[in-house]
N, C-alpha and C positions, 0 to 999 in steps of 0.2 A: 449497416446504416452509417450514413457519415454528415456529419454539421454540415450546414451551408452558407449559416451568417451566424454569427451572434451580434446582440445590440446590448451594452452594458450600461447601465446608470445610475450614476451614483455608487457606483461600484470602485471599494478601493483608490486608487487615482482618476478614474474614469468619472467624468461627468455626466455625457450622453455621445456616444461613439456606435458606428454600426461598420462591424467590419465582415466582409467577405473572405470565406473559408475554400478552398480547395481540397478536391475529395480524396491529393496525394497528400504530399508535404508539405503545411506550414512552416516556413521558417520565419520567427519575429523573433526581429535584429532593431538592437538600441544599445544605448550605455547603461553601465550600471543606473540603478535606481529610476528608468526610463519608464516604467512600468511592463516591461517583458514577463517575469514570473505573475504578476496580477490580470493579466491577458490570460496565459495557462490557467492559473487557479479558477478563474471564470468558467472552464474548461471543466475545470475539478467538478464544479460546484452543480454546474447543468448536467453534469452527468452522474454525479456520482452525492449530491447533495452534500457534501461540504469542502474543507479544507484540510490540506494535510499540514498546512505550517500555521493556521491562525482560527482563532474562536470569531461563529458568528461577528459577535460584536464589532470585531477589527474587520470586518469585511466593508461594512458602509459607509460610504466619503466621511472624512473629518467633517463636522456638524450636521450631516446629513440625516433627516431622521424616516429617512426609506430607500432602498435601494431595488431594482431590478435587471433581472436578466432575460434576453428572449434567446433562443434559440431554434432555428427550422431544422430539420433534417431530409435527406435525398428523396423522402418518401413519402415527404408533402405536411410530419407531423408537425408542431410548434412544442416546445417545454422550458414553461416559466418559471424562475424562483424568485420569489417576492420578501424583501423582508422589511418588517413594520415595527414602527416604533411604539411601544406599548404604554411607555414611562421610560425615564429620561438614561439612556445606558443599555437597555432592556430590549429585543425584538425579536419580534415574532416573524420564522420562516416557514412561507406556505410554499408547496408544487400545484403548477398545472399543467398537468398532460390530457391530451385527448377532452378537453373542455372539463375536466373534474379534479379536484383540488383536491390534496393531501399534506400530511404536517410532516411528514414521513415517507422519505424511498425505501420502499422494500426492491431486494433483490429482482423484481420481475419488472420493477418499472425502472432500473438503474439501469444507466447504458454500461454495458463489459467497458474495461479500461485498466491500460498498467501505465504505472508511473516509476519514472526514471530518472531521479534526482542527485546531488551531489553526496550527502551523507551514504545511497545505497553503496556507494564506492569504498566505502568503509564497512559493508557488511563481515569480510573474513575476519579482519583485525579487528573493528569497535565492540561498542558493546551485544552482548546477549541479546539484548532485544529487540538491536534492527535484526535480527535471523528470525528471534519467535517471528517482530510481524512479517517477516517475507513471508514467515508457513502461513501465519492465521487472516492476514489478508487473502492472500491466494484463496487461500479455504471460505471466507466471504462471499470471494464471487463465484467459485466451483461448485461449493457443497451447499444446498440449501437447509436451511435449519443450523447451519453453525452460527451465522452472525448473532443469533439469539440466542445458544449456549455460553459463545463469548461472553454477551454481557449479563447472562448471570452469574456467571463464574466470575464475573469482575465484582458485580453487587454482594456476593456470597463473600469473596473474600474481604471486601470492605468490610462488611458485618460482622466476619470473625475478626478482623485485626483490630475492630473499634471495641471488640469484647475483652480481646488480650489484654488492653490499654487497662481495663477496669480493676487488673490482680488477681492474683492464683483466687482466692477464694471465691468471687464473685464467676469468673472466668471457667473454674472448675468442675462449677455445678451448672451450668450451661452451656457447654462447651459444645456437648458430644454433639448433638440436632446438626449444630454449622459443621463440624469434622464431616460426617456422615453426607451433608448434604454438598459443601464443597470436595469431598474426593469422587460423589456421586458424579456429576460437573466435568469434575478433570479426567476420569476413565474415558469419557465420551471425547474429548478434546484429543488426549493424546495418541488414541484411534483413530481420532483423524488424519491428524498429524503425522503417524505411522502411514497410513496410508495413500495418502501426499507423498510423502521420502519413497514411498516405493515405485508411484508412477514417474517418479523427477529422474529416479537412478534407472530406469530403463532407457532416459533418453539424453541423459547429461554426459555422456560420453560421445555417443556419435556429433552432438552441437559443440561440442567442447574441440572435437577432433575438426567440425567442418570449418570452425570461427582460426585454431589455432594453424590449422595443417598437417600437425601430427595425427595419425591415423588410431596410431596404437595407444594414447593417454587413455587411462582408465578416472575416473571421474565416480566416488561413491559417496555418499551423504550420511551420515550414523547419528542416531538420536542419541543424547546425552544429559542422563539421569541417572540418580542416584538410587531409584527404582526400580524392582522388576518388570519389566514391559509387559510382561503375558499374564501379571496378576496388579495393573498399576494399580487399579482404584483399593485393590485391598490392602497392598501395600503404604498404600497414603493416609489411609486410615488409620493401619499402625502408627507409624513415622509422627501422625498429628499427635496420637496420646506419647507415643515416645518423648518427645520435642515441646510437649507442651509448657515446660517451666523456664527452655530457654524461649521459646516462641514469647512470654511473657515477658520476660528479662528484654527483651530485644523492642518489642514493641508490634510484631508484623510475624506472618506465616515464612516459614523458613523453608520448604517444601512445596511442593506441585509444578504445574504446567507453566506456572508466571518465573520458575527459577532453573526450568528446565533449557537445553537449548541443543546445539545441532554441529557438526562435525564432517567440515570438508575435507574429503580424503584424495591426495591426485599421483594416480602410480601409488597407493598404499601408503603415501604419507599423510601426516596432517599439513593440510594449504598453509593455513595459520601460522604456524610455522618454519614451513620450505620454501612456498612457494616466491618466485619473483614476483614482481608489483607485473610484470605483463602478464605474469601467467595468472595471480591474481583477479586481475580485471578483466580475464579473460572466462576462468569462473565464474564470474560476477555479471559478466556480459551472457553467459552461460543463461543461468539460471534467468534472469528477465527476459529473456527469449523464451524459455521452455515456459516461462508466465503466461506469455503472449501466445502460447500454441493451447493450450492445457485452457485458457479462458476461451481461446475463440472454440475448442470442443465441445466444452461447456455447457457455454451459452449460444453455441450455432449461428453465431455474428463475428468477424473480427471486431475487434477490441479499438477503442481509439487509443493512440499510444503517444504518451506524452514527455518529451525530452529534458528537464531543465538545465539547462548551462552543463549536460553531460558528453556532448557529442567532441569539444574541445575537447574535453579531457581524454579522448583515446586518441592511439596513435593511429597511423596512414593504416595498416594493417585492419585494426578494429574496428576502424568507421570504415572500411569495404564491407569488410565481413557481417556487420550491422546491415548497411545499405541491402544489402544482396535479402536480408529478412522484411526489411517493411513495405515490400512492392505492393503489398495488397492490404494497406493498415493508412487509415486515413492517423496522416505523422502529425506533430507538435512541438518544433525545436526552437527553443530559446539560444539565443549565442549573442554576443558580441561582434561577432568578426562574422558577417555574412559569407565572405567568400571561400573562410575553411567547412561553409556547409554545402552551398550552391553547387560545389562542381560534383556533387556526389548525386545533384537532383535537377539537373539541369534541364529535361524534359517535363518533369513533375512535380518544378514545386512552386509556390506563389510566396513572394516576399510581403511581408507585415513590418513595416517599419513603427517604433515606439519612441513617442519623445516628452515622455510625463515621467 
């Protein structure tokens, strides 16, 4: 399934604009602060019901107190996001698809989608938790039933670390219920996540080898915890009453899947490490491809795949090797400089120029 217009209003810099999509590559090209990444996020939002960089709130023109978005697709459907103002600062977002309204996309009404932004480029070296979410996004749109483990595993651990807050005494006589019920949570998650890392490392070598040229790179992915993997939730269990007086002292859960994280190995090293900044991004370029295969299996759709200000950032090499993947993925590249995107799409793609 691929967009075929969207019409935005009141949306972020947009006032009321209807622009035409092609079912290859969009390429929209402006200067900074043009409104190119608010075009994408629109992107975001129809499809996937929100944003990866900003709260509702920031979505709707400076004093505007509603915004909309339409959206058609190749297949004749329409899907609107409405948001309303309830009181002053405050709104309320609804979906329409197929003429019926919801507050909420579930997994079966969101379109598949990977995004491909600046900070992913820091996935080997930044912090822990652009890796968690590579896994647990992925796992969003792959696994059904995880986005709602996710967030009670986020709500559980708020509730245990607002009880820590209260002192051993109070803390110690209610504790166990949340141990018990947040390592219940994390055994399922990082089962997941285990079995993620297993379908990634079956294919992050040969993509690693086709993107780099090297044939023989070995490319292996290892979970990294202080846990045992084959008995996590009971070992979490322990670790909570173990930990629990510095968990106190500290303020927060010291342990589980939110402190866990993950281990690029290339040729037997750590990437982290060894690797060059090409080989690097090449990893990195790695794994959002194996995203984009592993969703459109999925979900039995390709994915709409969305670029921000990323495609500059490889070299001549990377953006072939990219190019030669999205033949059959309706694309979304934000850039500056049209013409280091153009010659790579010069058959299939449609220019979106931004001047907001």
């Amino acid at each position: 399934m691929a967009l075929t217009d969207l019409r935005l209003q009141n949306f972020r810099s947009y006032t009321d604009d209807l622009i035409e999509l092609s079912p290859g590559v969009n390429i929209i090209v402006g200067p900074n602060a043009s409104g190119k990444t608010n075009l994408l996020e629109a992107v975001l939002v129809v499809a996937k019901g929100g944003s990866y960089r900003a709260k509702d709130t920031e979505l709707v023109r400076y004093d505007a107190d509603w915004a909309r978005l339409d959206a058609h697709d190749d297949q004749g459907g329409l899907r609107t996001v409405k948001f309303q103002s309830t009181v002053p600062g405050i709104y309320k977002k609804s979906f329409e698809i197929e003429e019926k309204t919801y507050l909420r996309l579930s997994q079966q009404k969101s379109l598949p989608l990977v995004l491909f932004e600046p900070n992913h480029l820091l996935m080997l070296s930044g912090s822990p938790e652009l890796r968690r979410s590579y896994l647990d996004d992925l796992l969003e749109q792959t696994t059904p039933g995880f986005g709602a483990t996710r967030r009670q595993y986020r709500r559980v651990l708020a509730q245990r670390n607002a009880l820590l807050k209260q002192g051993l005494q109070i803390a110690s006589s209610q504790i166990f219920v949340w141990n018990l019920r947040l390592s219940e949570l994390a055994g399922k998650l990082v089962d997941e996540r285990l079995k993620l890392l297993e379908r990634i490392n079956t294919m992050a070598s040969d993509v690693y080898g086709n993107i780099s040229g090297i044939a023989d790179s070995q490319i292996q992915l290892e979970y990294i915890t202080g846990l045992s993997l084959e008995h996590y939730e009971s070992a979490l269990l322990k670790r909570f009453e173990h930990n629990l007086e510095r968990d106190i002292m500290l303020g927060f859960t010291t342990a589980g899947p939110h402190r866990d994280d993950f281990l690029v190995r290339l040729n037997g090293h750590p990437s982290q490490d060894s690797a060059s900044r090409g080989e690097s991004r090449t990893i990195i370029l790695t794994l959002k491809i194996i995203e984009l295969q592993l969703i459109e299996t999925s979900r039995e759709q390709p994915p709409l795949l969305l670029l921000d200000d990323v495609f500059s950032e490889l070299d001549g090499k990377r953006r072939h090797a990219l190019t030669n993947y999205l033949q059959s993925y309706q694309t979304f590249i934000t850039t500056t400089d049209a013409d280091v995107v153009v010659k790579h799409f010069i058959d299939s793609s449609r220019i979106i120029p931004t001047t907001r």
